[in-house]
C-alpha positions as CSV (number, residue, x, y, z in Angstrom):
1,X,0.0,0.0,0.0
2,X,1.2,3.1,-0.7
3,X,0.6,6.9,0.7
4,X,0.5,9.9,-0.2
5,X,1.6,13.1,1.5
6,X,0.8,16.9,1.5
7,X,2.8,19.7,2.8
8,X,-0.3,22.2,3.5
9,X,1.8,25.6,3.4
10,X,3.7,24.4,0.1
11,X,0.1,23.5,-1.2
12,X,1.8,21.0,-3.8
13,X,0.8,17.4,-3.7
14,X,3.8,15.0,-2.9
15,X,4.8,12.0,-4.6
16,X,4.0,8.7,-3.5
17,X,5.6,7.2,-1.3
18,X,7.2,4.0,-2.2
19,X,6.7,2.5,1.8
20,X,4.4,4.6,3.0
21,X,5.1,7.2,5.9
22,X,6.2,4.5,8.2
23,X,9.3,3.4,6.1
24,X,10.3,7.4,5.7
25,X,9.5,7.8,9.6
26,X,12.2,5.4,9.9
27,X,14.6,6.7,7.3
28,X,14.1,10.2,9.5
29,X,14.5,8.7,12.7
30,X,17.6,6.8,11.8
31,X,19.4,9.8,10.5
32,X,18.7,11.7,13.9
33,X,20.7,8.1,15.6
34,X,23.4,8.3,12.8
35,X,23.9,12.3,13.5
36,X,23.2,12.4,17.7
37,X,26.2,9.7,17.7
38,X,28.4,11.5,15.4
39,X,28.3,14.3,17.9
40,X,28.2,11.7,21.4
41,X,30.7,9.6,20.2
42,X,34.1,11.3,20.9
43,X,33.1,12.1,24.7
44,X,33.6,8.1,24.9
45,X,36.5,8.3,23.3
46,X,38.6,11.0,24.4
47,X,41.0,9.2,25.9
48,X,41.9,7.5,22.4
49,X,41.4,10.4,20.3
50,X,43.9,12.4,22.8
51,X,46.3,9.6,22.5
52,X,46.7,9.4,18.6
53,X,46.9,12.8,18.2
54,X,49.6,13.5,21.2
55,X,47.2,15.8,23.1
56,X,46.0,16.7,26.9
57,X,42.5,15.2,28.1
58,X,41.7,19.1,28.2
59,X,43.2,20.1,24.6
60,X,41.6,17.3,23.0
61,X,38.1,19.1,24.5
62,X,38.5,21.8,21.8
63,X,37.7,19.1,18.8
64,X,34.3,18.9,21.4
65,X,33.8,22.8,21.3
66,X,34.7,22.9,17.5
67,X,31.8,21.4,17.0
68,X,29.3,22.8,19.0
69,X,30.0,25.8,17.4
70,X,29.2,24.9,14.2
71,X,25.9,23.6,15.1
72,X,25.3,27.1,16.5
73,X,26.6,28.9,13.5
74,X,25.3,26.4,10.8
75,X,21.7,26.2,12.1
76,X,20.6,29.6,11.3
77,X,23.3,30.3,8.2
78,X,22.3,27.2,6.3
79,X,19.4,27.6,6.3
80,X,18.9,30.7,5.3
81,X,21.2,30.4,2.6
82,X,18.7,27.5,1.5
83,X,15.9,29.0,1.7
84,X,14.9,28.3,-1.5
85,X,15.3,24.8,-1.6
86,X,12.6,21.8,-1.1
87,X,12.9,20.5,2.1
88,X,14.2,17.0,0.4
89,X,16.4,19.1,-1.4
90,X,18.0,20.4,1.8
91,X,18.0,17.6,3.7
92,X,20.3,15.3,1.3
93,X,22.4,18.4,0.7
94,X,23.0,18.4,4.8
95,X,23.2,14.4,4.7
96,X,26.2,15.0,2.2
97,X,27.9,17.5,4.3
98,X,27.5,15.6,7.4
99,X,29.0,12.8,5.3
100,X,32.1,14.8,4.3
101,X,32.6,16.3,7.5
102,X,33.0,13.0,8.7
103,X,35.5,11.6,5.9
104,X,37.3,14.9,6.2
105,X,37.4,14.3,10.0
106,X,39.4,10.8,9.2
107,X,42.3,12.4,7.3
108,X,43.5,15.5,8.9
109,X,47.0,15.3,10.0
110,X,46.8,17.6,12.8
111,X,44.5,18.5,16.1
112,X,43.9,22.0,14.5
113,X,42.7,20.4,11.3
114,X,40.7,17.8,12.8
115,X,39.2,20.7,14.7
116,X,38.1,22.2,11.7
117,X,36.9,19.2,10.0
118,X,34.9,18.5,13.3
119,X,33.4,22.3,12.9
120,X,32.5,21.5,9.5
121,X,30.4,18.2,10.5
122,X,28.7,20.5,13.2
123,X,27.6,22.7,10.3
124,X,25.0,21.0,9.1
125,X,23.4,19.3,12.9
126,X,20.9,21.6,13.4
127,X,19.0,21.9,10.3
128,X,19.5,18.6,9.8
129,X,17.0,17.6,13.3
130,X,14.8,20.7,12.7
131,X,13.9,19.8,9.3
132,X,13.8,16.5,9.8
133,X,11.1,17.3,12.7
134,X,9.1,19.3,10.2
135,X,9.3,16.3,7.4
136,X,7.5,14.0,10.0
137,X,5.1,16.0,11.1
138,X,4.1,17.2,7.5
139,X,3.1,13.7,7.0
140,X,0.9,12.9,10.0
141,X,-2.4,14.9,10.8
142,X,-2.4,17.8,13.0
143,X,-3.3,15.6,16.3
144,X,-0.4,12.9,15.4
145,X,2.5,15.7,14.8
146,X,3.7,15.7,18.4
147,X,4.6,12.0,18.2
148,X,5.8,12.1,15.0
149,X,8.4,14.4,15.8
150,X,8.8,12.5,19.4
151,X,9.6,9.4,17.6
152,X,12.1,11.3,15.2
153,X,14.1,13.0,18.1
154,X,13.9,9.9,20.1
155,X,16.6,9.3,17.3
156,X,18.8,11.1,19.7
157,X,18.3,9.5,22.9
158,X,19.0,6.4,21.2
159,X,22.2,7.4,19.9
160,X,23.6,8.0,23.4
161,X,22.0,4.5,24.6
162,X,23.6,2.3,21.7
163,X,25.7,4.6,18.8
164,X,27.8,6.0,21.8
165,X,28.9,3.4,23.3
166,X,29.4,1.6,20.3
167,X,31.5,4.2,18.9
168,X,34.0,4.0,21.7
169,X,34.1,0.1,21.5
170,X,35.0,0.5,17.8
171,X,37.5,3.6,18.9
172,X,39.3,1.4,21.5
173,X,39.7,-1.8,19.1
174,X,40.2,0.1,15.9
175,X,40.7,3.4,16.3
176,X,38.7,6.9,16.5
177,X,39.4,7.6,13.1
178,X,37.8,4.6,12.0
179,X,34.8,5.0,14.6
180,X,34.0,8.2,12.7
181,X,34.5,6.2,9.1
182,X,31.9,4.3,10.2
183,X,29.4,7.2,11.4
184,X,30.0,8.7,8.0
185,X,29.0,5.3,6.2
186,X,25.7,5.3,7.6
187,X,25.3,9.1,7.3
188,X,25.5,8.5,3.3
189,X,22.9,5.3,4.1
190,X,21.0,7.8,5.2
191,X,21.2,10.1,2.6
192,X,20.2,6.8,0.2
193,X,17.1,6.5,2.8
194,X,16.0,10.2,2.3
195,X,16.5,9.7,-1.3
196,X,14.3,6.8,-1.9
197,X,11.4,7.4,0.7
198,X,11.1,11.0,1.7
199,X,8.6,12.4,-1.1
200,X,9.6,15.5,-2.9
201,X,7.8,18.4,-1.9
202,X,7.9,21.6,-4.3
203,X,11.0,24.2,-3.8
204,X,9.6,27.4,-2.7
205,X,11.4,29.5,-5.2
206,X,10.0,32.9,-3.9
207,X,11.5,32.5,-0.9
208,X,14.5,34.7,0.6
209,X,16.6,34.4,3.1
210,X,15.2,37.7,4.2
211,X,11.8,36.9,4.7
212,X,13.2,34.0,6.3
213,X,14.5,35.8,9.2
214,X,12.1,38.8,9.2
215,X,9.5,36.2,10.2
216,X,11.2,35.3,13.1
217,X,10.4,38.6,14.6
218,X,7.2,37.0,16.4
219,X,7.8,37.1,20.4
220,X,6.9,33.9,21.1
221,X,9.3,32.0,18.5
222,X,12.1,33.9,20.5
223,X,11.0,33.1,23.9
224,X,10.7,29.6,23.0
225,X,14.0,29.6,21.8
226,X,15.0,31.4,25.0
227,X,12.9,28.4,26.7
228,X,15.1,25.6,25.4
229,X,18.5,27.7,25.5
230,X,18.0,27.8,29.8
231,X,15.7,24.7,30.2
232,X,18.0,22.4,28.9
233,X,20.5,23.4,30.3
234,X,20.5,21.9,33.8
235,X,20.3,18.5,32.4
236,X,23.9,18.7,31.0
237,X,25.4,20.2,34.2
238,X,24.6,17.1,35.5
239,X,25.7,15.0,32.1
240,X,28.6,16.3,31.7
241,X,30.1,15.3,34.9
242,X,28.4,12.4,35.7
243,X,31.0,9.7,35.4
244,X,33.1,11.6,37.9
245,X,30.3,11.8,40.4
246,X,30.3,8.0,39.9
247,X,33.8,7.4,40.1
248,X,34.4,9.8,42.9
249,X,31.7,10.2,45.2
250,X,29.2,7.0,44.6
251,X,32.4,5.5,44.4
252,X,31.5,2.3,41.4
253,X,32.9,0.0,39.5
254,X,33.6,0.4,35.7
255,X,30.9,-1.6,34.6
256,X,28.4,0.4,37.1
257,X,29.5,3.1,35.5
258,X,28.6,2.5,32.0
259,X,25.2,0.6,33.4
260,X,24.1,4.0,34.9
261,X,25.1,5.4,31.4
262,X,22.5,3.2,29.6
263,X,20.2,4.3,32.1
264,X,20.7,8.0,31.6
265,X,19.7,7.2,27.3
266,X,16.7,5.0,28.6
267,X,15.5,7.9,30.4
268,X,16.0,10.2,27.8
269,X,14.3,7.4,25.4
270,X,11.6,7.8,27.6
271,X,11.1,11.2,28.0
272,X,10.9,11.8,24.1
273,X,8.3,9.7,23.4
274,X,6.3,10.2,27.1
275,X,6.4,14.0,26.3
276,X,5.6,13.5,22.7
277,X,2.2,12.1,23.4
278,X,1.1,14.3,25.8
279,X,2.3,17.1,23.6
280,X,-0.5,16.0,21.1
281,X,-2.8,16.2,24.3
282,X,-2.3,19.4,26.1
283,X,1.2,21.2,24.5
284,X,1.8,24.1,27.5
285,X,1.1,21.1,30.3
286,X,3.7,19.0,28.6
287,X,6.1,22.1,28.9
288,X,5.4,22.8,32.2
289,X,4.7,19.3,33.7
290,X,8.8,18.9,32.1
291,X,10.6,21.9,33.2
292,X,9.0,21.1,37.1
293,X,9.6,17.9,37.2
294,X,13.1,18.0,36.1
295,X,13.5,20.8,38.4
296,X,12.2,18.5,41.5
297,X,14.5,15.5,40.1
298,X,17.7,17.9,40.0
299,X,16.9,18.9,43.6
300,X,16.9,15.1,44.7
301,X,20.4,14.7,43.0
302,X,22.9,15.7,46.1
303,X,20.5,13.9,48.7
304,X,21.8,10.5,46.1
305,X,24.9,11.3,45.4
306,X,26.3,8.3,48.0
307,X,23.3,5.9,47.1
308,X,23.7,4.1,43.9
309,X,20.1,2.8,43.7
310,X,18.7,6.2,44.6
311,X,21.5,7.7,41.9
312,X,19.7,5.2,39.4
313,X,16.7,6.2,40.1
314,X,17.7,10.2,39.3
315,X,19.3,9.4,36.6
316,X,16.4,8.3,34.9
317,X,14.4,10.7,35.9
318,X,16.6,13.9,35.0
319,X,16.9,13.2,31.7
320,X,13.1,11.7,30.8
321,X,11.9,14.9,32.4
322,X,14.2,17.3,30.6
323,X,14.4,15.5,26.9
324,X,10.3,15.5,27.2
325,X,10.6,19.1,26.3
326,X,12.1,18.7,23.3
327,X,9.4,17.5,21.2
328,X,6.8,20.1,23.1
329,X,9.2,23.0,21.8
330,X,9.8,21.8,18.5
331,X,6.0,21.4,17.7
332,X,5.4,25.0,19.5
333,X,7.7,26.7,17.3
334,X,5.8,24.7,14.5
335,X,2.6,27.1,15.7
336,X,4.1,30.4,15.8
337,X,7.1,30.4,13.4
338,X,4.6,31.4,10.4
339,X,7.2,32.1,7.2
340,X,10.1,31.1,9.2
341,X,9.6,27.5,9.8
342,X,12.6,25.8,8.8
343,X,14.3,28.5,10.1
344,X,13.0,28.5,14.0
345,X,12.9,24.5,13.9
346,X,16.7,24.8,13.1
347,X,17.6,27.1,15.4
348,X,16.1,25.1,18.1
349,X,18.8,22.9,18.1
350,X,21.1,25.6,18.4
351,X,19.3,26.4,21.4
352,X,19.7,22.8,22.6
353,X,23.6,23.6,22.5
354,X,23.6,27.1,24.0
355,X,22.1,24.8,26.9
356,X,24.6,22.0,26.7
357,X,27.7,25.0,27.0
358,X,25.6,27.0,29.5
359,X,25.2,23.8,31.7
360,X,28.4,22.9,31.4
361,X,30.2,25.7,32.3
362,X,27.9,25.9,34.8
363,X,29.1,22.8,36.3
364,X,32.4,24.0,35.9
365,X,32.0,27.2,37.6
366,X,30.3,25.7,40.7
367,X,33.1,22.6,41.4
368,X,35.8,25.6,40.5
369,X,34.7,27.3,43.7
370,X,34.5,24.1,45.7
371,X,30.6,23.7,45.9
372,X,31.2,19.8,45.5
373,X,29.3,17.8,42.7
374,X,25.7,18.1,44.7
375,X,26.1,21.8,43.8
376,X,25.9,20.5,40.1
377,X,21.6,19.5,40.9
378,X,21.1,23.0,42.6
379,X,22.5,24.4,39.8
380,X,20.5,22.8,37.5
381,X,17.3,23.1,39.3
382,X,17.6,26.5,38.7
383,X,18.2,26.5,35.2
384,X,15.1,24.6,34.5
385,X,12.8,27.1,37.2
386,X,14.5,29.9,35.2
387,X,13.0,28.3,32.1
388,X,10.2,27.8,33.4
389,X,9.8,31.1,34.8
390,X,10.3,32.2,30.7
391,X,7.5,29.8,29.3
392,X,4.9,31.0,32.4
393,X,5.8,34.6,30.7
394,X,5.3,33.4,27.3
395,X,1.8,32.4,28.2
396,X,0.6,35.3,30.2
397,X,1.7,37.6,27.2
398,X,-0.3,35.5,24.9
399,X,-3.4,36.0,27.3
400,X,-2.5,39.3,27.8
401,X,-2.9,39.9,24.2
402,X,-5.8,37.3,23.7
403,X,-3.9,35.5,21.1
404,X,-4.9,31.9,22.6
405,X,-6.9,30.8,19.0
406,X,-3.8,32.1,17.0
407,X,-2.1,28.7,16.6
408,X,-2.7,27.4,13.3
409,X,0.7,25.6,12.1
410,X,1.9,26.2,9.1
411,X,4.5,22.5,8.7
């Protein structure tokens, strides 16, 4: 059986697909997994990476930052700069830089060159999950989206459970450069999926780059952005330290460690696709019901820190709390961004690693002082009240301005 597909604000009929939307669901959904490990994978293995190239734990961090500054940089350049282009289009021209970025990552003789190869690959990131969230939920109906784009960004949380960890088996026994050889074989997999089962919607030609980000001039597309740039934030202050925690204060054994690990992308797993359907139920209580919770669970963190059960027990909960708002924002910025749709979607995910640097340096500021690693939940609870406190402002200035009918997507 086949199916076919219609993006509304395009208002061209798509061609059909050859296995239906589930089959391009899951061409989407893997290329969120191949990219979310591509950008996981060398915090597993550092230690390797660091070695071949003859460099410090802490230099080697830079290839880390390289990046996560081009995510930031690429989200909101490429696709202006594509503006023009189908979404298709856009999507295998991303696939093909990922790809490259990759391959270029393999051959560079230096650290400085591998760091720019790595800011190359980061290019692309953004786009690639925001478009890929519109894609999915262009081809559900209106009360399906919020799943559909769950189940594609759950893409991510299952890149940190199994691509992850796999990477830094592969990196340890072979080598990171072949590790990343490897992520950029299944990005161009990928790109072969997109081809053959994501439909071909109509270029919108009369597009610009400037109406692009004139349209993004709508309040509530900027404090959503604002939203995800704090309320994710606390979430890696914990992250990125967690294996120390483990090591030093629970005080575990390797294996413990990377079982607590699988537990943190279970919870994330969960929190994507647990958020995703109550988005599709009540959108602001999914926001809310998030940022709170994960708030409460971050609080809990130093009363664990010495019980590994308990610690377990967090560590689920942080991140199924906190990665539940990620499909709630996505869709949101769906409602409001009007002309600027591919735009805001992408820019989400630069918002994602505002948060990731924010709570990480965070973290660092807080142990730099000597406020000890249950500091690290305190700090993070108040990341995610603070954004918290932005969405509860977002919402009174929409009933302050008695805009509460005006959400008509436009995907």
């Amino acid at each position: 059986m086949t199916t076919e597909t219609v993006l509304p604000e395009r208002g061209a009929r798509l061609a059909t697909l050859p296995g239906g939307n589930a089959m391009a669901l899951f061409v989407l959904t893997f290329g969120t997994f191949v990219v979310g490990t591509g950008e996981f994978a060398i915090m597993g293995m550092l230690p390797e990476f660091a070695t071949s190239l003859g460099l410090s734990p802490a230099d080697a961090g830079y290839a880390i930052t390289a990046y996560a500054l081009g995510v930031v940089i690429g989200a909101p350049l490429i696709t202006i700069l594509g503006a023009r282009l189908s979404r298709r289009e856009l999507l295998l021209t991303l696939l093909l830089l990922f790809c490259f970025g990759n391959f270029l990552s393999i051959v560079m003789p230096t650290p400085g060159l591998v760091e720019v190869a790595r800011f190359i690959t980061g290019l692309p990131h953004g786009a690639l999950f925001g478009i890929s969230a519109l894609v999915a939920a262009s081809m559900v109906d209106r009360s399906r989206r919020g799943r559909a784009v769950g189940r594609v960004l759950s893409g991510i949380a299952i890149s940190t459970l199994i691509g992850a960890p796999f990477s830094t088996f592969a990196a340890d026994h072979f080598g990171w450069r072949i590790a990343y050889l490897m992520i950029g074989l299944l990005g161009f997999v990928t790109f072969l999926g997109v081809w053959r089962y994501i439909p071909a919607d109509a270029p919108n030609r009369k597009n610009s780059p400037l109406r692009e980000v004139t349209a993004l001039g709508n309040t509530q597309v900027l404090m959503t952005l604002l939203t995800a740039a704090i309320g994710f934030g606390g979430m890696f202050a914990i992250y990125t330290y967690l294996t120390s925690v483990l090591v030093n204060v629970t005080q575990v054994s390797e294996w413990r460690v990377m079982l607590c690990m699988m537990v943190w992308g279970l919870g994330m797993l969960a929190g994507a696709n647990v958020g995703a359907w109550v988005v599709d139920r009540n959108l602001d209580i999914a926001v809310i019901v998030a940022l709170a919770g994960s708030a409460v669970a971050m609080v809990v963190f130093p009363l664990v820190l010495h019980s590994y059960a308990g610690l377990m027990l967090d560590v689920f909960l942080v991140p199924a709390f906190v990665n539940a708002l990620g499909p709630a924002l996505q869709t949101r910025l769906m409602d409001f961004a009007g002309d600027a749709q591919t735009l805001a979607a992408s820019l989400n995910h630069s918002a994602f690693n505002i948060a990731n640097a924010l709570g990480a340096s965070l973290g660092s500021v807080l142990l730099a002082h000597g406020f000890g690693y249950g500091a690290l939940g305190t700090g993070g609870a108040l990341l995610s009240g603070a954004g918290l406190l932005v969405y509860l402002m977002e919402l009174l200035i929409l009933k302050r301005r008695g805009l509460e009918e005006v959400r008509e997507p436009i995907v």
